[in-house]
C-alpha positions in Angstrom: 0.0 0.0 0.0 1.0 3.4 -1.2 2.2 6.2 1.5 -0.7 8.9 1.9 0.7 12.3 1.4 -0.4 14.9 3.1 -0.6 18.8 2.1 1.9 21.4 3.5 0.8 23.0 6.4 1.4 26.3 5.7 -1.5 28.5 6.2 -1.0 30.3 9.9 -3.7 31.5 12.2 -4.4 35.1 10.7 -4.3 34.4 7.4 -7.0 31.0 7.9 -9.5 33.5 9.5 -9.0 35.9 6.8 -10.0 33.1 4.4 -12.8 31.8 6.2 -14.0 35.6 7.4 -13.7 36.8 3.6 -15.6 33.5 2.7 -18.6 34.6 4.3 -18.0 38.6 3.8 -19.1 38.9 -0.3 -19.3 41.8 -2.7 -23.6 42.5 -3.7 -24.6 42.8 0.2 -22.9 46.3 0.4 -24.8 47.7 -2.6 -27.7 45.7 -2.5 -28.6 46.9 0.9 -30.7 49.7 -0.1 -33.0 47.4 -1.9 -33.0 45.4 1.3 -34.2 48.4 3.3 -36.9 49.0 1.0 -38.2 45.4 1.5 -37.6 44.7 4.8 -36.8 48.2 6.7 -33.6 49.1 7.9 -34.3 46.5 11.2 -36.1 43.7 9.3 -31.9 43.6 7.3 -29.6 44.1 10.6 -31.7 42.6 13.2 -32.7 39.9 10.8 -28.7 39.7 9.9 -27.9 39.1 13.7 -30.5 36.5 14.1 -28.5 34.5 11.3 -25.8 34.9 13.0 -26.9 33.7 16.0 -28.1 30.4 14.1 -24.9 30.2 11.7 -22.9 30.2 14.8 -25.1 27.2 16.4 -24.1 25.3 13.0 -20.3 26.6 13.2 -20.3 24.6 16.6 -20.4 21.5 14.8 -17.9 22.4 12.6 -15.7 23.7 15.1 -15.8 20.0 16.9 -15.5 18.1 13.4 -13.1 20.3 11.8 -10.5 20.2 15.4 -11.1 16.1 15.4 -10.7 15.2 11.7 -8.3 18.0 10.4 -8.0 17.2 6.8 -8.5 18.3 3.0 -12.4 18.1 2.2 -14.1 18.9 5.5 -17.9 18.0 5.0 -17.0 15.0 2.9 -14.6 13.4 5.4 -17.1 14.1 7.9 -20.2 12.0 6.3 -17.7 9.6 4.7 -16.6 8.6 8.5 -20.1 8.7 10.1 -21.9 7.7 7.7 -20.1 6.6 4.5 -19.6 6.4 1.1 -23.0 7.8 -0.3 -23.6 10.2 2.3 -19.9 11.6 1.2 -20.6 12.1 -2.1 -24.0 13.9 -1.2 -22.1 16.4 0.7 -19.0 16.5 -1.6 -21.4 17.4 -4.5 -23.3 19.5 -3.0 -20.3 21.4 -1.7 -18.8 21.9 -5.2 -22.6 23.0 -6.5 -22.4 25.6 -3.9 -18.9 26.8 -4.3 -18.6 26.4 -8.5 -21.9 28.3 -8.3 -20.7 31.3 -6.5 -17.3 31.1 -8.8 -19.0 31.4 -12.0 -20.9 34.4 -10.6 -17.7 36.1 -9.5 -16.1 35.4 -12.8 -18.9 37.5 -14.4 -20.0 39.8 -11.6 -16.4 41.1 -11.8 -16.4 42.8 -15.2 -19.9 44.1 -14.2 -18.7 45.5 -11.3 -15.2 47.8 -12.9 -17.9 48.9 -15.6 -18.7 51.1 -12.8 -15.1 53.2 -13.4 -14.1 51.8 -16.4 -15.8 52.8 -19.4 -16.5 50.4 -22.5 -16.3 47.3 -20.8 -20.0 46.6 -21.3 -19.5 46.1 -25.0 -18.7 43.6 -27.9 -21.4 41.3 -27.4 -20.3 37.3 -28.1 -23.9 36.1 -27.4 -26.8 36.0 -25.3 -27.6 33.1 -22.7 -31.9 33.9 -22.0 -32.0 36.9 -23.7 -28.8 38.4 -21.6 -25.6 39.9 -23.4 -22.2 37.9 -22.4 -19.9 40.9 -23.2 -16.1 40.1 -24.6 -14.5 42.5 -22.2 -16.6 41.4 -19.2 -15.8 38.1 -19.9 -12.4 38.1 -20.7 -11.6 40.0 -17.1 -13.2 37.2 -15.6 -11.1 34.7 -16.9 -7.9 36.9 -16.1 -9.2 36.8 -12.5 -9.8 32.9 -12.7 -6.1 32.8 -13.9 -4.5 34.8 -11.5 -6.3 33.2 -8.8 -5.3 29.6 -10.4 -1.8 31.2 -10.1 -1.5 32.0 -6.5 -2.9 28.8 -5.3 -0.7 26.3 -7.7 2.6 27.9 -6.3 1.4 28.1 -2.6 -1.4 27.7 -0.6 0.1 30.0 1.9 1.0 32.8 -0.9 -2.9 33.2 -1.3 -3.3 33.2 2.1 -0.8 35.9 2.6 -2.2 37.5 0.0 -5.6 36.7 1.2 -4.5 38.3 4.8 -3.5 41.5 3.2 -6.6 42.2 1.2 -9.1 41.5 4.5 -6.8 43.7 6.3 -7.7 46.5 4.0 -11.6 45.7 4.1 -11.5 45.8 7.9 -9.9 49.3 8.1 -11.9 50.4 5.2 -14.9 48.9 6.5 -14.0 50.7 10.5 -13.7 54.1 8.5 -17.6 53.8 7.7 -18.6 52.9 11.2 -16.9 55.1 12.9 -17.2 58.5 10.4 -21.1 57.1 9.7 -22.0 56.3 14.0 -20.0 60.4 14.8 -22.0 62.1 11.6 -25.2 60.7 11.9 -27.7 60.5 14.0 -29.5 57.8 16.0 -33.5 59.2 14.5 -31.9 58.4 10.9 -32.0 54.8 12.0 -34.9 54.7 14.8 -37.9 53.9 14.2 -36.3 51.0 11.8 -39.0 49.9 10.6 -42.0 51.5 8.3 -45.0 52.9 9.4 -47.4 50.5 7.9 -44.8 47.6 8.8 -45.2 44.3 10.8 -41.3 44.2 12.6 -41.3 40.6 13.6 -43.0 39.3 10.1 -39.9 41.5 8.3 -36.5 40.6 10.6 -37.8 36.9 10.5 -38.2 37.2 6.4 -34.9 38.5 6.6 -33.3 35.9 8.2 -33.7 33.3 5.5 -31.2 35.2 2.8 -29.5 36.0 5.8 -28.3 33.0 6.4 -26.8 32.6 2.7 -24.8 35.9 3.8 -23.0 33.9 6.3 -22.3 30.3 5.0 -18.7 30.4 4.1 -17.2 29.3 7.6 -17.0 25.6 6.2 -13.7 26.7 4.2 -12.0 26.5 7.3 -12.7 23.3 7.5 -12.1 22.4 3.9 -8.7 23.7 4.5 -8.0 22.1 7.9 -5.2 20.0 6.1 -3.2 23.4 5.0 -3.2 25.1 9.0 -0.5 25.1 10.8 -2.6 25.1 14.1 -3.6 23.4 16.6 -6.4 21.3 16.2 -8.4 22.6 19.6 -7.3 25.9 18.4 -9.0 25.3 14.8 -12.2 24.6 16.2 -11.8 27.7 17.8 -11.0 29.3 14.2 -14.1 28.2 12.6 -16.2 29.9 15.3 -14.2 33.6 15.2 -14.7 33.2 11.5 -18.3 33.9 12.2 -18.3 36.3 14.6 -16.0 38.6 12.7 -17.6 38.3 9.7 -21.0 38.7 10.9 -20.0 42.4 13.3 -18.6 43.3 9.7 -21.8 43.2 8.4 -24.0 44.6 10.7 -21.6 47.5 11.7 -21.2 48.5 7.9 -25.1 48.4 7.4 -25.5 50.4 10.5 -23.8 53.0 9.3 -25.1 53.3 6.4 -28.9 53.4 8.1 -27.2 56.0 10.5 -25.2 58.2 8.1 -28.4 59.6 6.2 -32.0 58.7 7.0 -32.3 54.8 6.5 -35.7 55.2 4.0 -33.5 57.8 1.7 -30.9 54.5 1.6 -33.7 52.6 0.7 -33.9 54.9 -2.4 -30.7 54.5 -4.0 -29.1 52.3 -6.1 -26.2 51.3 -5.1 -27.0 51.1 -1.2 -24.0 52.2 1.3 -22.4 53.5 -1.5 -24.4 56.0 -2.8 -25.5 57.0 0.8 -21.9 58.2 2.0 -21.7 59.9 -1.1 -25.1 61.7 -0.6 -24.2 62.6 3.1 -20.9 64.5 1.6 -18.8 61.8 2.0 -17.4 60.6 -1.7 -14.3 59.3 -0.5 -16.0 57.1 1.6 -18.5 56.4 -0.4 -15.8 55.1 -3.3 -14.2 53.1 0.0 -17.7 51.1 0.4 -17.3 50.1 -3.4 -13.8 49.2 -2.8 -15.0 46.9 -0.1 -17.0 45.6 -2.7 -14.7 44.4 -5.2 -12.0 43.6 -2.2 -15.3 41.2 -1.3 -15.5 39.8 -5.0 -12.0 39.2 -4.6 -11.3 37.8 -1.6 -14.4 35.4 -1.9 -12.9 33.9 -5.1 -9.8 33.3 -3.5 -11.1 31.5 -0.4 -14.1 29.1 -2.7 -11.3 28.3 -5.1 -8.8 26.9 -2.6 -11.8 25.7 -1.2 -13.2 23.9 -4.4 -10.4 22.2 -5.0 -9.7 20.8 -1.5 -13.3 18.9 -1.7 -12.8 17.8 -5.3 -9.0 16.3 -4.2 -11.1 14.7 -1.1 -13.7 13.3 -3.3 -10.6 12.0 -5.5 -9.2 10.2 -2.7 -12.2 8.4 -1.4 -12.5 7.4 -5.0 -16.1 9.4 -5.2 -14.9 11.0 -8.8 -12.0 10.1 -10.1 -8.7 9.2 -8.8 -6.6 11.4 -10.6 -8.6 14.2 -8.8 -6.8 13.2 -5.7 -3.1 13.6 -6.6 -0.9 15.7 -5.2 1.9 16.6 -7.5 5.4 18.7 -7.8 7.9 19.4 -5.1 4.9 21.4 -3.4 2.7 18.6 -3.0 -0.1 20.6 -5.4 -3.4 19.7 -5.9 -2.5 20.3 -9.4 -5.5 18.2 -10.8 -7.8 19.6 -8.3 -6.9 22.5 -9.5 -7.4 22.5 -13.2 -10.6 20.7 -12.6 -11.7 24.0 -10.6 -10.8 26.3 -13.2 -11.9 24.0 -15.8 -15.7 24.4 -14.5 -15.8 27.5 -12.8 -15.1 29.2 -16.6 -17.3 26.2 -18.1 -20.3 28.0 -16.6 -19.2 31.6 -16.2 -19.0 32.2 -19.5 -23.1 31.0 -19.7 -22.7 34.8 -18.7 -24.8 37.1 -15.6 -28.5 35.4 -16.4 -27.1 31.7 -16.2 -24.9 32.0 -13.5 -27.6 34.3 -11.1 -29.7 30.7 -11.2 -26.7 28.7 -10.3 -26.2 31.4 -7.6 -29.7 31.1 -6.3 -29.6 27.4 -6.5 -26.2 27.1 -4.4 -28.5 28.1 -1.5 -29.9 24.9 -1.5 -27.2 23.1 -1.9 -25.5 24.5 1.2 -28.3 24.5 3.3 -28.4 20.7 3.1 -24.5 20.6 3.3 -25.1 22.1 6.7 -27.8 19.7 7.6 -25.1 16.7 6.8 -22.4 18.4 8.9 -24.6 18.8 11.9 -25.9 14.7 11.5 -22.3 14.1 11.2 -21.3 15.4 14.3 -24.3 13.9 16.4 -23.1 10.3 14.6 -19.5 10.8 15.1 -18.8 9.9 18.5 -21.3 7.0 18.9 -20.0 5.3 15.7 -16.0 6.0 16.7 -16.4 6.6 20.2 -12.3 6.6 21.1 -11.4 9.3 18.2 -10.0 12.1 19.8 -12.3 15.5 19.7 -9.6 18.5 20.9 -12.6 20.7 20.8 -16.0 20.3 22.0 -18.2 23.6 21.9 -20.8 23.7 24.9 -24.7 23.3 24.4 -24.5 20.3 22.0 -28.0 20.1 21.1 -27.7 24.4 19.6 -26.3 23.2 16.0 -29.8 21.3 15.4 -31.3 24.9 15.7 -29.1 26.1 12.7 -29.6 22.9 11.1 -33.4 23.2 11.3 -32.9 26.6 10.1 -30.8 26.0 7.0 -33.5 23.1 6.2 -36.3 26.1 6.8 -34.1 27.8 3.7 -34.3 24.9 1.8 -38.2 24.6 2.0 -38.7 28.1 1.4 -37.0 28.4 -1.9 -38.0 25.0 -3.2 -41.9 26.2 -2.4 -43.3 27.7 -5.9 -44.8 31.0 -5.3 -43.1 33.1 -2.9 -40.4 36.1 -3.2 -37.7 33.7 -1.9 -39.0 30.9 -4.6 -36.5 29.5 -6.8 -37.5 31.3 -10.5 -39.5 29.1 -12.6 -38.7 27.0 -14.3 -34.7 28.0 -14.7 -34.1 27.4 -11.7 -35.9 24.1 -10.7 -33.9 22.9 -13.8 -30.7 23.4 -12.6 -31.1 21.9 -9.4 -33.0 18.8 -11.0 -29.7 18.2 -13.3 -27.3 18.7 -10.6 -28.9 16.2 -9.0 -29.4 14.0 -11.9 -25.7 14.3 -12.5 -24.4 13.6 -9.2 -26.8 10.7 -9.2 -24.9 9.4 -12.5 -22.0 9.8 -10.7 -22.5 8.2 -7.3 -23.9 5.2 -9.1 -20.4 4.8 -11.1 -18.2 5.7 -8.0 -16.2 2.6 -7.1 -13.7 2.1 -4.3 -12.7 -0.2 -1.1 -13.9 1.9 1.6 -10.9 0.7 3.9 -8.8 2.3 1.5 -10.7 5.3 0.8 -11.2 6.1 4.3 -7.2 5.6 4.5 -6.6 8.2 2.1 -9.3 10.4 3.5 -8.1 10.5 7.0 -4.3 9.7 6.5 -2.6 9.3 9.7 -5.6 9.7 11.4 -7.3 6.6 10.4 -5.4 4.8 13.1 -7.2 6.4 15.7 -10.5 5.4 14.7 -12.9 2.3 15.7 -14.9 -0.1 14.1 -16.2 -1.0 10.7 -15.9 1.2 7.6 -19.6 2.6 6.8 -22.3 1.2 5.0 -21.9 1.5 1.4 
């Protein structure tokens, strides 16, 4: 039997919560937020935004425990492939790389879209149109550049990217502490109170809010896909997953404050491009353009962390034999997740360049697929130590039963959207067609999946498959 080679550990403390706090922190929230105040009032977004936190940091408990006791490449999938199994591992494995390739191909688009803002002539030289909606050569082509670059950073090094990853959250936080603290000393407290409309219902609009809040704050998991990379601790990555949350989540709310505090929160809910436009309408431009920086430092930063993230699951999957094998080999000097790698880019440009109408469904549909990636994470730690009850767990958050709250809630997502009919339906019937071939495809490809589960879990779990107990899961 082969040695299992391990990747470097080269990704330090700092730079692993800038991965897994710019994971969760995007690019649209910060300029969609004035539509969000129109729907939902100022309170129904933050106070709704803060209830998904609360909920995403009940389901980052169960990470936190998983991630600390099984610290390797793939994190969901090596959960459910050592509670549960084989099937179970591909469920969350797909629906991982649904999720993350979704948000990719956005990005590789949304990019373009978002420098037409300062850059003129992007939006022009029209290849074709995917539902009626232009795919621009220029849009299109800066995408691909970013893909590229990224592709780049993470073949040399997975630390380089994280360094580089590091640096670019650093500037969001300062940026990002400029508008609270400029918008909470200019403004006034009766711009944001009362925060909700006249002819309102508060409770009916935070809770409303909470269900696309919780997509705001689902990219935690990457710390756990990346457990493999840190050099840390194992009790002290558990710990890593959870301050993942909580940073990202004050980031949020503290930015949206301000820009409900800066100028009267229903003028916010009047402008297009949200926090933006509203520094720039209470005289403050150069803070306003830093609110747009933070978005495309968001666009960027999020691409970096789902890419290294992508790839880790798909060189899990590889392993275990769940697609195929040459997925899961580690190559060069480096130990490089080369074909992991290529595979990422391969299908991250495969569907960005369906161009911004294709890629919003995939978007929308990725909301589903995590929300039941959640569910199996949570199931996988409740299973964990009754079917390997000697495996060591470094961290054990307190108030066990809490991650079946956020589980219940991601599951509460998943019912909303897949219910025709409603504003947080999937669209019709684009949307209910992507998620019926994803899961026709992943179907095809579970039932061609072969592998001795013995040997998958040992290239899984590598030195820790020693430590665990028992019989390799059902198949």
């Amino acid at each position: 039997m082969h040695a299992v080679v391990s990747l470097p550990r080269s990704i330090g403390v700092l730079p692993l919560v800038a991965l897994g706090a710019a994971g969760v922190v995007g690019t649209s929230w910060i300029y969609t937020n004035g539509d969000f105040f129109s729907r939902y009032g100022a309170g129904g977004e933050i106070f709704g935004l803060v209830v998904a936190a609360l909920l995403a940091s009940t389901v980052a408990m169960a990470y936190a425990e998983l991630a600390a006791a099984l610290p390797r490449a793939g994190g969901e999938v090596v959960y459910a492939y050592t509670a549960f199994g084989r099937r179970t591992a591909f469920a969350a494995g797909w629906l991982l790389i649904g999720a993350y390739v979704s948000s990719l191909a956005f990005y590789v688009t949304a990019f373009g879209f978002l420098l037409a803002d300062v850059v003129p002539g992007l939006e022009s030289v029209e290849l074709y149109r995917v539902s009626g909606t232009p795919v621009f050569l220029p849009v299109l082509g800066l995408g691909v550049l970013l893909a590229l670059a990224v592709l780049a950073l993470t073949w040399v090094r997975a630390a380089l990217g994280a360094r580089v990853q590091a640096l670019l959250f650093g500037v969001m936080i300062l940026l990002g502490a400029a508008l609270v603290v400029v918008g909470l000393a200019h403004g006034s407290p009766s711009n944001f109170w009362p925060p909700y409309a006249a002819d309102s219902q508060p409770v009916a609009e935070t809770v409303r809010f909470v269900l696309p809040g919780l997509t705001f704050l689902t990219g935690f998991g990457l710390v756990a896909v990346l457990a493999e990379d840190a050099d840390v601790a194992p009790r002290r990555l558990g710990r890593v997953v959870v301050t993942c949350v909580l940073v990202a989540a004050s980031f949020y709310v503290l930015v949206l404050l301000s820009s409900a505090w800066v100028i009267p929160w229903e003028q916010t809910a009047q402008l297009p491009k949200g926090t933006i436009d509203a520094f720039r309408a209470a005289g403050f431009p150069l803070l306003g353009a830093a609110a747009y920086t933070i978005a495309v430092l968001g666009l960027l930063t999020s691409f970096l962390a789902l890419f290294l993230a992508t790839s880790r699951i798909v060189l899990a999957m590889g392993r275990a034999g769940l697609l195929p094998r040459t997925l899961g080999r580690l190559t060069g000097a480096r130990s490089t997740p080369g074909p992991a790698l290529a595979f990422t880019l391969v299908v991250t440009l495969a569907l960005g360049s369906l161009g911004q109408a294709a890629t919003t469904w995939f978007l929308d549909t990725g909301g589903v697929y995590i929300g039941l990636a959640w569910a199996l994470a949570v199931l996988s730690m409740y299973r964990l130590p009754r079917r390997h009850p000697r495996l060591e767990r470094p961290y054990r958050p307190p108030l066990r039963w809490a991650p079946a709250l956020g589980a219940l809630g991601a599951v509460g997502v998943i019912a909303f959207a897949l219910y025709p009919g409603t504003s947080l339906s999937l669209v019709w019937p684009q949307e209910y067609a992507v998620l019926a071939a994803w899961v026709v495809l992943g179907l095809v490809l579970a039932a061609l999946a072969r592998g001795d589960d013995d040997a998958a879990r040992r290239e899984l779990l590598g030195p820790l498959h020693e430590r665990l107990d028992g019989p390799p899961g059902p198949r």
